[in-house]
C-alpha positions as CSV (number, residue, x, y, z in Angstrom):
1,X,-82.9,-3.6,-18.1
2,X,-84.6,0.2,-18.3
3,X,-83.6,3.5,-17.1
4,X,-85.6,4.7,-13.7
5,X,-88.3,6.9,-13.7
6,X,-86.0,9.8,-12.6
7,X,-83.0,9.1,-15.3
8,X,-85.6,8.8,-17.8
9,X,-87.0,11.9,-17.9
10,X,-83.8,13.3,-17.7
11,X,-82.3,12.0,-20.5
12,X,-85.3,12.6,-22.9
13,X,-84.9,16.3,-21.4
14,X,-81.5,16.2,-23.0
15,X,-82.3,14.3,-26.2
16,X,-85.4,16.2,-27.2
17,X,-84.2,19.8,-26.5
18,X,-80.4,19.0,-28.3
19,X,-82.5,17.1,-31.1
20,X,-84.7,20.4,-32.1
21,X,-81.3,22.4,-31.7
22,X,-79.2,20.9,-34.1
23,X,-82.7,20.8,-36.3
24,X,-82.8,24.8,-36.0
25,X,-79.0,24.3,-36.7
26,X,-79.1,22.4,-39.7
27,X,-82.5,22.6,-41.4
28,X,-82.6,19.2,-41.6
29,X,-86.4,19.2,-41.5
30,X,-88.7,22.5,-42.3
31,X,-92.0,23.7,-40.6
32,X,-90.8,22.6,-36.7
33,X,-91.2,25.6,-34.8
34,X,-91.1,24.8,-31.6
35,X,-90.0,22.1,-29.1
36,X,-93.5,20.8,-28.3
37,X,-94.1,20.7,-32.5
38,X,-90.6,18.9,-32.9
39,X,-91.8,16.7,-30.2
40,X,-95.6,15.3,-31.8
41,X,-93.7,15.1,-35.2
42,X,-93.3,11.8,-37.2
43,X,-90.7,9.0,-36.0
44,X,-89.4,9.9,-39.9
45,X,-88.8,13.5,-38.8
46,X,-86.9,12.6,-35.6
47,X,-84.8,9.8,-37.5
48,X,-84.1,12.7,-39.9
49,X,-82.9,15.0,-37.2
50,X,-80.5,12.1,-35.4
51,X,-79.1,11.6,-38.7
52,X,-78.2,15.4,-39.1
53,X,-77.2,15.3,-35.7
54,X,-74.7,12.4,-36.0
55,X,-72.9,13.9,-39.5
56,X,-72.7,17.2,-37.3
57,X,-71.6,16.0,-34.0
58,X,-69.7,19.6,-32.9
59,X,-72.9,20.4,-32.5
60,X,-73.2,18.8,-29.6
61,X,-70.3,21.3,-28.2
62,X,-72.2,24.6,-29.6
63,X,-75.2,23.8,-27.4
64,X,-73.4,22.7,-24.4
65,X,-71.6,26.1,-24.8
66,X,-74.6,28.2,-26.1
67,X,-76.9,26.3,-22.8
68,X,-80.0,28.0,-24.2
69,X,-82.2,26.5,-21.7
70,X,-80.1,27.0,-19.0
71,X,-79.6,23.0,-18.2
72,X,-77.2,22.5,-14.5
73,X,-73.8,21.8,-15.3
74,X,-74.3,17.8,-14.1
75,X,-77.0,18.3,-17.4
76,X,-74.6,20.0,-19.1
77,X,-72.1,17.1,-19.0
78,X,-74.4,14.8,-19.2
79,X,-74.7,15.9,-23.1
80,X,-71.1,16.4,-23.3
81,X,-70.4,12.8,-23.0
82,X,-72.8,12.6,-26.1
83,X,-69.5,13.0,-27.9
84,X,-68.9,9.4,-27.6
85,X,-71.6,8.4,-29.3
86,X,-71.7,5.3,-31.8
87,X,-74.0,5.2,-34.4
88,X,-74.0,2.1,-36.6
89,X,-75.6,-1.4,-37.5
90,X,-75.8,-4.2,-34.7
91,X,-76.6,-7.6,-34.1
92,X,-79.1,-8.0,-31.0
93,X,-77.8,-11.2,-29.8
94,X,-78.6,-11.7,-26.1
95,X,-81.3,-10.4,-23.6
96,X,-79.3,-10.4,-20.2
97,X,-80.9,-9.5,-16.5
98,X,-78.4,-6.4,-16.7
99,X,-78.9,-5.3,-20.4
100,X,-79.8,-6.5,-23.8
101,X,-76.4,-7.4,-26.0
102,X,-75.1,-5.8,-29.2
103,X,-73.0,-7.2,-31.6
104,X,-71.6,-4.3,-33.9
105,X,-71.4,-5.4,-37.4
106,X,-67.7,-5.8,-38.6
107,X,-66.1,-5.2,-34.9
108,X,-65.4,-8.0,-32.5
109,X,-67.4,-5.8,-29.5
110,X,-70.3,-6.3,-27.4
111,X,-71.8,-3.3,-25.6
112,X,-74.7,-4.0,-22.7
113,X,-77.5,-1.3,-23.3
114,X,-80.6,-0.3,-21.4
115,X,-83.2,0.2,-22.4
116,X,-85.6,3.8,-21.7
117,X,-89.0,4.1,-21.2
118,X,-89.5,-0.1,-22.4
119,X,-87.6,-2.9,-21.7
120,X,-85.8,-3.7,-24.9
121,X,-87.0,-7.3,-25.3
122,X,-90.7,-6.1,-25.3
123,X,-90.0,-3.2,-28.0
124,X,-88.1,-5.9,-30.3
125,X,-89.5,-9.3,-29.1
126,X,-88.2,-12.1,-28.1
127,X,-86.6,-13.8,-31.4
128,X,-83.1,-13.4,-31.7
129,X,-81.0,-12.2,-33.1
130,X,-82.1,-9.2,-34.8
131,X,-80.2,-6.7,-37.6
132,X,-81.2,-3.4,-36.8
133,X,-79.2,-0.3,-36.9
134,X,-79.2,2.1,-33.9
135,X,-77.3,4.8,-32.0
136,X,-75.7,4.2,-28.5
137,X,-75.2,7.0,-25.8
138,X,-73.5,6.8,-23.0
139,X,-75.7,7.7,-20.2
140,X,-75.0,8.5,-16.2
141,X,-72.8,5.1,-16.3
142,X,-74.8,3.1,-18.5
143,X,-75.0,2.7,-22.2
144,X,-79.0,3.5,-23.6
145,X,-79.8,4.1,-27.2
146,X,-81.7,7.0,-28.4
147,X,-85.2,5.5,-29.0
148,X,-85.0,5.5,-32.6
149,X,-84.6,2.2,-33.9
150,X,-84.3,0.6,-37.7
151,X,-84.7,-3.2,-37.9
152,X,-84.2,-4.7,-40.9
153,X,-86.0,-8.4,-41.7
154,X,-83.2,-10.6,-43.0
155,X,-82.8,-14.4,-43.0
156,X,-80.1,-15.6,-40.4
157,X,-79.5,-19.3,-41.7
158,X,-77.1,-22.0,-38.9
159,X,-74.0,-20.8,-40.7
160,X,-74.7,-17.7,-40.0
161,X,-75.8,-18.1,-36.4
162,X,-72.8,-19.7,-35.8
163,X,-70.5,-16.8,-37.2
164,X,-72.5,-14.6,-34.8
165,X,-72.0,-16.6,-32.2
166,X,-68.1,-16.8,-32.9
167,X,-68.1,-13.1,-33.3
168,X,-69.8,-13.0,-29.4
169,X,-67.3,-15.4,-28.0
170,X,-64.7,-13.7,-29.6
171,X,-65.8,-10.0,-28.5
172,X,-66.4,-11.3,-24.7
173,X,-62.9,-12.8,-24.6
174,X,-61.3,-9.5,-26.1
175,X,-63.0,-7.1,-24.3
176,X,-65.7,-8.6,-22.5
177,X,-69.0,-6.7,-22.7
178,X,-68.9,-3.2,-22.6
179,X,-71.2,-1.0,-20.4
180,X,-69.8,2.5,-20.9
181,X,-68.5,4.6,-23.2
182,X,-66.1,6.2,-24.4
183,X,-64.5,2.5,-24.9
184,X,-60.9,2.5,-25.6
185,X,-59.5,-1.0,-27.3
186,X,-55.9,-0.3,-26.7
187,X,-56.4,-0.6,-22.9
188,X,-57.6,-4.1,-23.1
189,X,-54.8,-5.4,-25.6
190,X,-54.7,-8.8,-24.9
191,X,-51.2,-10.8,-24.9
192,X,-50.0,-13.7,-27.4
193,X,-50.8,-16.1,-24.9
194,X,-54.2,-15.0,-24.1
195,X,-54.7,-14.4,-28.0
196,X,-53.0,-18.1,-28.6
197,X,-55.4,-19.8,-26.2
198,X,-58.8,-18.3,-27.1
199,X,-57.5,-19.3,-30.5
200,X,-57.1,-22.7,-29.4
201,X,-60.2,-22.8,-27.5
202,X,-62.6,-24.6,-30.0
203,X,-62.6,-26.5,-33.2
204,X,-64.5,-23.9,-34.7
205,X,-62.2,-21.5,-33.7
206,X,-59.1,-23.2,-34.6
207,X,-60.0,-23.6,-38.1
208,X,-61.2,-19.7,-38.3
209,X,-58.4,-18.6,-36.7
210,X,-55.4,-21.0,-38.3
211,X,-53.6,-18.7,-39.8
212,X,-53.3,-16.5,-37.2
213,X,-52.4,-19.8,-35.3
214,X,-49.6,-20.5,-37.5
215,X,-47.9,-16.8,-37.4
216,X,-48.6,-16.3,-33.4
217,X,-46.4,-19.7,-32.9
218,X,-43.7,-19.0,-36.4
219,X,-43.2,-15.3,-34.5
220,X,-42.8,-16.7,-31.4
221,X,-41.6,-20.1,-30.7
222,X,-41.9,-19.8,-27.2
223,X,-45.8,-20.1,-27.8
224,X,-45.2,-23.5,-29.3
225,X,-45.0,-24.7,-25.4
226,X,-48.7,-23.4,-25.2
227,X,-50.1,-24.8,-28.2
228,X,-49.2,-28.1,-27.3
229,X,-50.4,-28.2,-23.8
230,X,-53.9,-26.6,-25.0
231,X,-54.1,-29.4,-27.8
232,X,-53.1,-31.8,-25.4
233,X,-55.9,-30.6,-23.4
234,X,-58.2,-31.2,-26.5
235,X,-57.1,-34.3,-27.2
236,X,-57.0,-35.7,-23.8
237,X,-60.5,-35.1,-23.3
238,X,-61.2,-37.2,-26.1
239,X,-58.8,-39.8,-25.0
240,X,-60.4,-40.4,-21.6
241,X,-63.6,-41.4,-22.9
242,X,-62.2,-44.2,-25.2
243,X,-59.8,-45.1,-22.5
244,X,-63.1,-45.4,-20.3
245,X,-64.8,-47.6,-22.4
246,X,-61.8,-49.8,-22.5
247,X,-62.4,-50.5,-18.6
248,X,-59.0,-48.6,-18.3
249,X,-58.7,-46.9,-14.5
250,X,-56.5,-44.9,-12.4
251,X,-53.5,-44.3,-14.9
252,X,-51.4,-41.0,-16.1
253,X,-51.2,-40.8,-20.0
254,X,-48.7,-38.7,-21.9
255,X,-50.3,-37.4,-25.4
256,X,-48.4,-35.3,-28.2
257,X,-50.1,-34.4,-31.6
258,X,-53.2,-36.4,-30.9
259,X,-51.2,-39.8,-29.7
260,X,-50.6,-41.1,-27.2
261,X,-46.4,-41.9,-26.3
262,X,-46.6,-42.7,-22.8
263,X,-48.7,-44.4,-19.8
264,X,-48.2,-45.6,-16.4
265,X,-49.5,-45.5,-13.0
266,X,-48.1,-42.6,-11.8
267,X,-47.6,-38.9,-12.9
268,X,-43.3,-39.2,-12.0
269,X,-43.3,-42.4,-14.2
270,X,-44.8,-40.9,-17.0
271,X,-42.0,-38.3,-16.4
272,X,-39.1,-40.8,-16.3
273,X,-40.4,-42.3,-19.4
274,X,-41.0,-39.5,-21.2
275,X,-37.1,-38.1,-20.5
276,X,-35.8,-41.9,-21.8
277,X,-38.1,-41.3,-25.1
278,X,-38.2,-37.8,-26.3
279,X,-35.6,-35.1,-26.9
280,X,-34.9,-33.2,-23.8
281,X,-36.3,-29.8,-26.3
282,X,-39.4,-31.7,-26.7
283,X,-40.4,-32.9,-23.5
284,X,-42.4,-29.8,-22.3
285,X,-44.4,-30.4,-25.2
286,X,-46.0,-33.8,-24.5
287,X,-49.3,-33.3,-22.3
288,X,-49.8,-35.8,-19.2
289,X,-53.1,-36.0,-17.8
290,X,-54.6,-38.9,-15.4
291,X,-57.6,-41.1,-15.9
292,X,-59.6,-41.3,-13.1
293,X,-61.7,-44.5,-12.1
294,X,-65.4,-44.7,-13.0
């Protein structure tokens, strides 16, 4: 969950000489002089610096053009890819064997970061999750941030927890978690299904995502199908214990809006009763499911 030896002093190579560029650049701070000054200066100074760096990103392309230390082109486009940089505050939700995770604050992604010289966990600690506000790079492949980190101590309470953790689920499902950048979300648009279902998935989610429920199926009646088979699902699960403890075994149930409208010991008799009791436009809806012995 860190950069090798090798990558990591090539990337704060890169960081620390574009860093006192954009500094000579911009002014940001006064009485730096020289690499090795800019590089014993205060963490406030190099925060200072990123910030000037980030409102002044075409920066970036000056140096890559200017190459004043005559960096190899693979170093060269190592920074140009610095472009894509995302600068903003996070939610670190999740320390992983491959990377630490990153919920960004108001967007339903999850990026997978590296950490440099430390791994992440023992720079932040082990208490999760944390608000902090950072800067991702892409880097060779991977996505690291640029050492300077701002945390800020706030009090997560359940409810909020649970938001975060809706946010994650919700970020996995659309994208999954991302491990490189530039990320693009329109080539990972999901379809109505696919939206319909994780929708659908848990209660939670079906009462944060109801109205979006409601307009998916009133768009497209097609999806009311789905909807019905994915709450038959819910309820059936449900059924099966209570049927359980009723001593009930080896039967096929037919369920529809939580009840059940049909039973018998087969899946094709279900079926047959099911076509004598329901509209013929209303039969795909119903959701048959067997109970299985103890």
């Amino acid at each position: 969950m860190r950069l090798s030896e090798k990558d990591r002093k090539l990337f704060y190579k890169l960081h620390l000489a574009l860093l006192f560029y954009a500094n000579q650049q911009t002014e940001a701070v006064e009485h730096v002089s020289t690499p090795g000054e800019f590089i014993c200066s205060s963490i406030e100074t190099k925060h200072r610096v990123r910030d000037a760096l980030c409102e002044n990103a075409h920066l970036i392309d000056s140096f890559v053009a200017e190459n004043p230390l005559h960096f190899s082109a693979g170093e060269l486009d190592t920074l140009r890819d610095w472009k894509h940089f995302i600068k903003g505050r996070f939610f670190l939700i999740r320390y992983l064997k491959k990377y630490a995770v990153f919920l960004e604050e108001g967007q339903p992604r999850a990026y997978g970061v590296v950490g440099l010289s430390d791994e992440i966990e023992d720079m932040l600690g082990p208490r999760l999750p944390i608000y902090l506000e950072i800067v991702l790079l892409p880097f060779r492949g991977q996505i690291v941030y640029d050492g300077l980190v701002t945390t800020y101590s706030v009090y997560l309470g359940p409810g909020m927890r649970r938001s975060l953790n809706d946010a994650y689920q919700e970020a996995k499902f659309r994208y999954g978690v991302i491990t490189s950048l530039p990320f693009s979300p329109d080539k990972a648009e999901l379809s109505d299904a696919d939206r319909l279902k994780f929708y659908l998935k848990s209660e939670s989610n079906r009462e944060r995502y109801q109205e979006e429920i409601r307009n998916l199926v009133n768009e497209d009646p097609s999806l009311l199908i789905l909807f019905h088979q994915e709450m038959g699902k819910t309820h059936a699960r449900k059924l099966k214990n209570r049927l359980g403890e009723m001593g009930i075994k080896k039967a096929w149930f037919a369920v529809l809006e939580g009840m059940i409208i049909a039973s018998g010991s087969t899946k094709d008799e279900v079926k047959r009763i099911l076509q004598d009791i329901l509209p013929a436009e209303k039969q795909e809806l119903a959701y048959i499911f067997q109970l299985r012995g103890r």
